[in-house]
Structure formats: structure tokens, C-alpha cells
C-alpha positions in Angstrom: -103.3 -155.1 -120.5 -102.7 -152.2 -118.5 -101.3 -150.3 -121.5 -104.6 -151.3 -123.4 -106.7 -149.2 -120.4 -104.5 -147.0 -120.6 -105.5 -146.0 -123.9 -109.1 -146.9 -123.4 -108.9 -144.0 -120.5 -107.3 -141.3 -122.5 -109.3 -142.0 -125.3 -112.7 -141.3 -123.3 -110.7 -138.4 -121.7 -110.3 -136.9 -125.3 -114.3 -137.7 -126.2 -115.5 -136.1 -122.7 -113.2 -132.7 -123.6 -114.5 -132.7 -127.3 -117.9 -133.5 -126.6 -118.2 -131.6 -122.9 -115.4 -128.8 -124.8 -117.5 -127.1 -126.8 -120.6 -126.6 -124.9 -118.4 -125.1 -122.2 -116.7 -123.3 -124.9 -120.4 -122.4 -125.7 -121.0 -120.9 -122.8 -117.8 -118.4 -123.3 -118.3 -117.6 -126.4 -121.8 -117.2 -126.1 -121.1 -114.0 -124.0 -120.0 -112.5 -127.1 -121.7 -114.0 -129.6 -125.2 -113.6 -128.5 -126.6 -110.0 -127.5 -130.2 -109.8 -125.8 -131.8 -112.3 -123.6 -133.6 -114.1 -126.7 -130.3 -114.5 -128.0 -128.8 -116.1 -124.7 -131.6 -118.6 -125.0 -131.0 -119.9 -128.4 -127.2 -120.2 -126.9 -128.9 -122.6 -124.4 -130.8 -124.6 -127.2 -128.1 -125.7 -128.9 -126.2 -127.8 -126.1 -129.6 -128.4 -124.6 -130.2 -131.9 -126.0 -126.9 -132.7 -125.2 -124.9 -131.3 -122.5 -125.8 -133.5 -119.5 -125.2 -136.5 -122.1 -121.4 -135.0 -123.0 -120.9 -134.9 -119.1 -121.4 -139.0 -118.9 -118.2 -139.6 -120.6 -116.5 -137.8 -117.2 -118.1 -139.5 -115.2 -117.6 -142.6 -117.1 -113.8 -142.0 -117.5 -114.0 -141.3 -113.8 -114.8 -144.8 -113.4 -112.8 -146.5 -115.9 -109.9 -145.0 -113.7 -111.3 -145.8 -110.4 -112.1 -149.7 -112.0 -108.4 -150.3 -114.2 -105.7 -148.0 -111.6 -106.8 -147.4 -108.3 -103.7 -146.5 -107.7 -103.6 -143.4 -109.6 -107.0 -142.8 -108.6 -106.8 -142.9 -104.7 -102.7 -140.8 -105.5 -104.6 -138.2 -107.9 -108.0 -137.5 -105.9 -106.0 -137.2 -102.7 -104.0 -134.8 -103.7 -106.0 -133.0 -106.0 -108.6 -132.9 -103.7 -109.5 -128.9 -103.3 -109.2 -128.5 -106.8 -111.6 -131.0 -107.4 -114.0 -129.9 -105.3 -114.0 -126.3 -107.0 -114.5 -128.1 -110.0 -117.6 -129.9 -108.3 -118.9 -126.4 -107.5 -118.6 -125.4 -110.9 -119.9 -128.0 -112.3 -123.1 -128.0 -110.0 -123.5 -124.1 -110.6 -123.4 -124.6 -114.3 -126.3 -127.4 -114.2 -127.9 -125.1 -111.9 -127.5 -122.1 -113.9 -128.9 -124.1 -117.3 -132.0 -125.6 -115.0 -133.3 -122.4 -113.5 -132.9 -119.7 -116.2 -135.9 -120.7 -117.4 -137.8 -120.7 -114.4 -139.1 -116.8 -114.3 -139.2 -114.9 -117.5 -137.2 -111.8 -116.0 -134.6 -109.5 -117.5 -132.6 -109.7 -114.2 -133.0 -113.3 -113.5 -132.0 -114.8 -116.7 -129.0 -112.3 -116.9 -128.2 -113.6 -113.4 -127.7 -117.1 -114.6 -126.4 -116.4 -117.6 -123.4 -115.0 -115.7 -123.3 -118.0 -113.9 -123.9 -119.5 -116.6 -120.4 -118.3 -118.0 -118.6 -118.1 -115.0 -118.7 -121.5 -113.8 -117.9 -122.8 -117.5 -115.0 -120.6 -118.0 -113.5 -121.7 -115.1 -113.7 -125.0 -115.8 -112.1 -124.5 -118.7 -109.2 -123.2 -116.9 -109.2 -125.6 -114.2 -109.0 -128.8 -116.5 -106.1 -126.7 -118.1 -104.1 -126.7 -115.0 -105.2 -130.5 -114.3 -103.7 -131.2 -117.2 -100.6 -128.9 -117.2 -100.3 -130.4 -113.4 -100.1 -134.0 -114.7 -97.6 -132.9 -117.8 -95.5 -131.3 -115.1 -95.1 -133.6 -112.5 -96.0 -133.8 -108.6 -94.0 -134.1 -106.1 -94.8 -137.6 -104.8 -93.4 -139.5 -102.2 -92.3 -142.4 -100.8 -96.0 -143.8 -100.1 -97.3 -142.3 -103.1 -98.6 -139.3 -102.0 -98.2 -136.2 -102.2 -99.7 -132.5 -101.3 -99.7 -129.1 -103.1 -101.0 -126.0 -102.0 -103.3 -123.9 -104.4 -100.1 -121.9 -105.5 -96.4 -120.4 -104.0 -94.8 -117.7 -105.8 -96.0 -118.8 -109.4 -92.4 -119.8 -110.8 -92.1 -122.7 -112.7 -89.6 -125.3 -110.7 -89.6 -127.1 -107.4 -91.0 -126.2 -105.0 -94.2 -125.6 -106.8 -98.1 -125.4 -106.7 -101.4 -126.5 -108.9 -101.2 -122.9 -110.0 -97.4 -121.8 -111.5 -96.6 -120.3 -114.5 -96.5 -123.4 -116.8 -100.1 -124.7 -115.5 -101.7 -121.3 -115.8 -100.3 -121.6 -119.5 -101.9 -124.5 -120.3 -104.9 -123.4 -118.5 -105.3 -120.3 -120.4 -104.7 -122.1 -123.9 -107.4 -124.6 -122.7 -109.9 -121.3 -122.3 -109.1 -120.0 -125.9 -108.9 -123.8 -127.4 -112.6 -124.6 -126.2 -113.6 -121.3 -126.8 -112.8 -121.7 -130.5 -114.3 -124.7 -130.2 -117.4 -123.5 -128.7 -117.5 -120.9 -131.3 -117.7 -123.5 -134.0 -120.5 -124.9 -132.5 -122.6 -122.1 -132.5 -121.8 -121.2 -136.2 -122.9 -124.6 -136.8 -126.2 -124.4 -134.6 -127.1 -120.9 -134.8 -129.4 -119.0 -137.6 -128.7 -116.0 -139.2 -126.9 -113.1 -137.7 -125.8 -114.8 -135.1 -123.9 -117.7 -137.1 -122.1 -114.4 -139.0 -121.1 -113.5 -135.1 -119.6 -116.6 -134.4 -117.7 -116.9 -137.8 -116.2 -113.4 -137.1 -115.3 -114.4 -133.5 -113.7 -117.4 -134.3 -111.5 -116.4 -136.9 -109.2 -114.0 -134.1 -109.6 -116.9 -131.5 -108.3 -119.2 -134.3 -104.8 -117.1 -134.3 -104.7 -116.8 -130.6 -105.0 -120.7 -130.4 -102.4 -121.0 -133.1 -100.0 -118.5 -131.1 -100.8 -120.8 -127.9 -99.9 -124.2 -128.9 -96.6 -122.9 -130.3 -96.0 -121.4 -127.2 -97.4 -124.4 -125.1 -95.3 -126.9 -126.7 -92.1 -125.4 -126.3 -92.2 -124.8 -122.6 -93.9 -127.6 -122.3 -90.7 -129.4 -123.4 -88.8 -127.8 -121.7 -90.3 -128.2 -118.3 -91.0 -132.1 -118.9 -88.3 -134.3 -120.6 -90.1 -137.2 -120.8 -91.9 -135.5 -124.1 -88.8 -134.8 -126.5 -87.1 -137.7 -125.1 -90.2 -140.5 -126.0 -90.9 -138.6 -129.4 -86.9 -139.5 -129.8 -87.6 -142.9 -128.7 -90.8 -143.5 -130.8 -90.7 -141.6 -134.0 -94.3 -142.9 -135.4 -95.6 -140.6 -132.0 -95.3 -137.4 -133.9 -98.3 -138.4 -135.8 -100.3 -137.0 -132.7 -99.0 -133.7 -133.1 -99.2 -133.8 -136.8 -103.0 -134.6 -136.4 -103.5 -131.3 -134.1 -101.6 -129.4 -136.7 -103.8 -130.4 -139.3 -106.5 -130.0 -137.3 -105.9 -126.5 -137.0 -105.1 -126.0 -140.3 -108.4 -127.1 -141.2 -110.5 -125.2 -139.1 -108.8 -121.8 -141.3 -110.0 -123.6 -144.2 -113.6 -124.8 -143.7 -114.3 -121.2 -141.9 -113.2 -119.7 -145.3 -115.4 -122.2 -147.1 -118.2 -121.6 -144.8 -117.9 -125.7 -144.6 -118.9 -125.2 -140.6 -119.7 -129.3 -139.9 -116.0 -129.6 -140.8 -114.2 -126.8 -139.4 -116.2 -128.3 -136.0 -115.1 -132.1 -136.8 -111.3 -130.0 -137.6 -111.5 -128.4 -133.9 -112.2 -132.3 -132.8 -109.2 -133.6 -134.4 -106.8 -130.3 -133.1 -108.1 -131.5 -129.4 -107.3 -135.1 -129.7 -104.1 -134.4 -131.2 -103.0 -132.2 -128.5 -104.2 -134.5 -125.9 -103.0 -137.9 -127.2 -99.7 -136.3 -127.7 -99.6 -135.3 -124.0 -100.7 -139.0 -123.0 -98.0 -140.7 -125.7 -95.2 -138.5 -124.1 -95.8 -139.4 -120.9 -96.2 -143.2 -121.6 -95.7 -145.6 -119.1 -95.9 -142.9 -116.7 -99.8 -142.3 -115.4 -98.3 -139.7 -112.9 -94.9 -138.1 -113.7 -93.0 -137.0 -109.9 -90.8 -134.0 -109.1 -88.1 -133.9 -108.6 -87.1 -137.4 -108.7 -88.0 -138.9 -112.0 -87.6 -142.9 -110.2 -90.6 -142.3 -108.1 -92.9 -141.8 -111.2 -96.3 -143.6 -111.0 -96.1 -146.1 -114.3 -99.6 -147.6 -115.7 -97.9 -151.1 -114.5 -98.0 -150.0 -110.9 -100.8 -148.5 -111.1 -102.9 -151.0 -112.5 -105.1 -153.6 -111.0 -104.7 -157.1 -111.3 -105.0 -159.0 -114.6 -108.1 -161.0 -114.1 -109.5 -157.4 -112.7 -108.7 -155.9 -116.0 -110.0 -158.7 -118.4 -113.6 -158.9 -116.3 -113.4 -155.1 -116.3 -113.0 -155.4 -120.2 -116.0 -157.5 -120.6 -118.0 -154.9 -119.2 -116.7 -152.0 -120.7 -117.2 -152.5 -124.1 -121.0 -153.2 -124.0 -120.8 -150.1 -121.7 -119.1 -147.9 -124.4 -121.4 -149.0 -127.4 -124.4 -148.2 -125.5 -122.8 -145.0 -124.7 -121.5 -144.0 -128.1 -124.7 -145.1 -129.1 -127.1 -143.0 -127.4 -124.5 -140.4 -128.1 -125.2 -140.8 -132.3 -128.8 -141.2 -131.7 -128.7 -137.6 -129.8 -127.0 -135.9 -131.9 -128.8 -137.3 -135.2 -132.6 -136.5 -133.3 -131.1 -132.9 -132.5 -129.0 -131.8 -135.6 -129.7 -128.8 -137.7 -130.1 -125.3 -136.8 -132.3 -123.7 -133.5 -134.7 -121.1 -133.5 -134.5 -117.8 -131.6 -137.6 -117.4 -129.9 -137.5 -113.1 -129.8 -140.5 -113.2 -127.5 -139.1 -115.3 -124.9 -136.5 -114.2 -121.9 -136.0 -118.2 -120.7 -134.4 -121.0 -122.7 -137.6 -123.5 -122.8 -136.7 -126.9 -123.3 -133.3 -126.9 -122.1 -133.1 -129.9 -120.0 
């Protein structure tokens, strides 16, 4: 059971970052993509429909965590604590940002929030990065199953370390570019016109810089965790994970060639789940590796709650999830095709 969940977690994990991914990777590559205010707006109606819907499955993951290993839960919000509440700000600012642009039809106020705008969602692309590079890693956790780091020390990657070293601020920055791309894809998808032709040319170089990235990522990333090359070793039919994130990207270079943009966004989908349910099967049974002693590892066993807790928690979670997923299709069916760019408008009406 506990290895069921723990599936079940990572796999709405993996929906929240492809769902929530590109409209923050929207946001970044929006500053480059889109030109006058107008253009800023029509950025804004095409996650409109659907941005505060892509942030349920976080919350939702949040408490499919909370509900199947409290453990890991009460260990990872602890410590994690002023990280997550800079991601809290960030996450308010960007809600805030997308509310009020569209409250005064100003020059200076809609730029304003359209900094925030990408601001707070580029730095929450680099601060789920560094989550993730800091659960890869390791903590150092102790006997009682806590554990503290402070923001950074000197950047090195080894013990002692911080949430910031040089491994997490690698996967952090490859998380920027990745949803970027991604992001980029969406907007060739939902945009009209010259600004489609924008987002094709911009995602082309992001598309190398992502390839460059991973190769880079996966390397250290071996290097600094063993558990990865050691359970690939262990469990050959795992390298099907990165196989899918490989073709993934090789797909994205295709469709963008074929103009096929639906798929080279569904290709940018499959890179991202790839890449993350290769993290989660290397680490497996571990929920929460420790540094430096490997034995005081938090496994999804210990973590867990009990087994009646899980089987009730089951029974509530799947008509959960299909009410979820199905709002979800019914959203993104209602909204689909491309938005207009209303040239005679500073805000973004409609938005929310």
C-alpha cells in the first residue's frame, strides 16, 4: 500500500508541474515573446481559463502527502520551512499580479504587474528546482527525523551543505529553461499570428539549452546521489523513465519542424514526466534520502500511515481524482483554440 501512494503522489506531482509548468513557463517566456501591453494581455488569456485550476493539483498533492505520510510531511515542511514560505509569497504575488492588471487601463500599471507577473513565476521555477535537487540530494536528518538547513553556506556541493549549493542551483536553473520551453510551446499553441512565429523561434534555442541541461543534470546528478545508478542497476525495466524524457525531447524538435504544435506541447509533457518519474524510481523506497548517513534515510514504509488509513484514504481519493481530472478535460475542451489580441486594450479582461 504505501508504495501504491507513493506513486499516486508523484504521479499528481508530475500533472501539477505539467499542467502548473507551462503557465509559469508562460509567464517567462512571455517577456520575450510578447512586445506591447496588448500583447502581454493575450499572454494572460491563454492560461486564464486555467491557471488557478493547474494550481489544485498542488494543493491536492499537498494533501495526498499530508493524508498517506505524515511523516515526510511534518520532516519536509519543518525543515523546508523558509523556502516554503518564499514560495507562498510568490505564489500570492503571481495570483495577485494576474487579478489586478486588469484593474486600471495604464501603461505603467499593467507593466508593473507584468513584472511581477514574471518575477514571481520565474522564481518559482527555480525554487521547485532546488526543492527537487534538495530531495535528489539528500538532507541531513537526524536521529528524530529532523533536520535544519540554512538558505546556503559556501555553495559547494558535499556536506555540510545548504537548500542553495551548486547541484540544487543546477537543477533549479534546468527547471527555469525546461518550463520555459514548455511555456513557449504553449503560447505557439495559443497564440495568433506573429506572435505564434515568436514563440516557435524562441523555443527552438531553449530546446538546445534544455538538451545541453539534462545531459549535464544527469551526470552530476549521479554522481552526487548513488541511490540513482545503483537502483537503475538493480531494476533494469526503470530506464524506460529516462527513455520516455529522451523521446520526449526528441519530439518536441520534430513537431516544431512540422509546425505540429498540439504535439510538440503533449512531447514537452512526456520530457517532464520522464525526468521526474526517473528521479522518484531512483530514489524508491526512499521518500527522503539523508546525508551523510545513508541508514537514516526516510523509506515510504516509515513514512507511511497505517493500513486501514491508507485503504479509507483510497476510497476517497479516487472519486476525488476523477472529479478533478474531470473538470480538468472539461476546461481545457471549453477553452481550446487560439485567443485574440485585443490591440485597443492595456488590461487582460477576463482573466480570472
Amino acid at each position: 500500500m504505501p508504495t501504491l501512494w507513493f506513486i499516486l503522489v508523484a504521479w499528481m506531482l508530475a500533472m501539477y508541474v505539467a499542467l502548473d509548468g507551462f503557465d509559469l513557463g508562460a509567464a517567462v517566456a512571455g517577456r520575450f515573446v510578447a512586445r506591447t501591453p496588448a500583447e502581454h494581455g493575450a499572454v494572460l488569456r491563454s492560461i486564464g481559463p486555467v491557471w488557478d485550476g493547474n494550481e489544485v493539483w498542488l494543493v491536492a498533492a499537498g494533501g495526498t502527502l499530508f493524508c498517506a505520510f505524515p511523516a515526510l510531511y511534518a520532516t519536509s515542511f519543518s525543515g523546508f520551512y523558509l523556502s516554503l514560505m518564499m514560495v507562498l509569497w510568490l505564489l500570492i504575488g503571481r495570483g495577485v499580479a494576474i487579478e489586478l492588471r486588469g484593474h486600471l487601463a495604464s501603461p505603467v500599471w499593467c507593466a508593473f504587474w507584468d513584472a511581477v507577473f514574471f518575477v514571481a513565476s520565474g522564481l518559482l521555477c527555480l525554487f521547485f528546482g532546488v526543492a527537487l535537487g534538495n530531495v535528489v540530494r539528500g538532507v541531513p536528518l537526524g536521529p528524530d527525523g529532523q533536520f535544519f538547513l540554512p538558505l546556503w553556506t559556501d555553495f559547494r556541493i558535499g556536506v555540510p551543505t545548504g537548500i542553495l549549493d551548486g547541484y540544487t542551483l543546477l537543477v533549479g536553473v534546468a527547471a527555469v529553461v525546461a518550463l520555459a520551453l514548455h511555456g513557449t510551446l504553449w503560447l505557439a499553441l495559443k497564440l495568433p499570428g506573429e506572435l505564434e512565429a515568436r514563440a516557435r523561434r524562441l523555443a527552438l534555442p531553449l530546446w538546445g539549452a534544455v538538451v545541453l541541461l539534462t545531459a549535464a543534470l544527469t551526470a552530476v546528478s549521479f554522481s552526487v546521489q548513488a541511490l540513482l545508478p545503483r537502483h537503475l542497476a538493480e531494476r533494469p525495466w526503470g530506464y524506460a523513465f529516462p527513455l520516455l524524457a529522451v523521446a520526449g525531447l526528441a519530439g518536441v524538435a520534430l513537431n516544431l519542424r512540422r509546425r505540429a504544435l498540439l504535439a510538440a506541447f503533449l512531447s514537452s509533457c512526456a520530457y517532464l514526466f520522464g525526468m521526474l518519474s526517473a528521479a522518484a524510481f531512483g530514489l524508491y523506497p526512499y521518500v527522503l534520502p539523508a546525508l551523510p548517513d545513508a541508514a537514516a534515510c526516510l523509506t515510504a514504509t516509515a513514512a507511511a500511515t497505517s493500513e486501514h488509513g491508507l485503504r479509507v484514504a483510497l476510497a476517497w481519493w479516487i472519486p476525488g481524482m476523477l472529479l478533478a481530472s474531470g473538470y480538468t478535460a472539461y476546461v481545457y475542451r471549453s477553452f481550446a483554440g487560439k485567443v485574440e489580441v485585443e490591440r485597443d486594450d492595456f488590461a487582460s479582461e477576463g482573466v480570472s
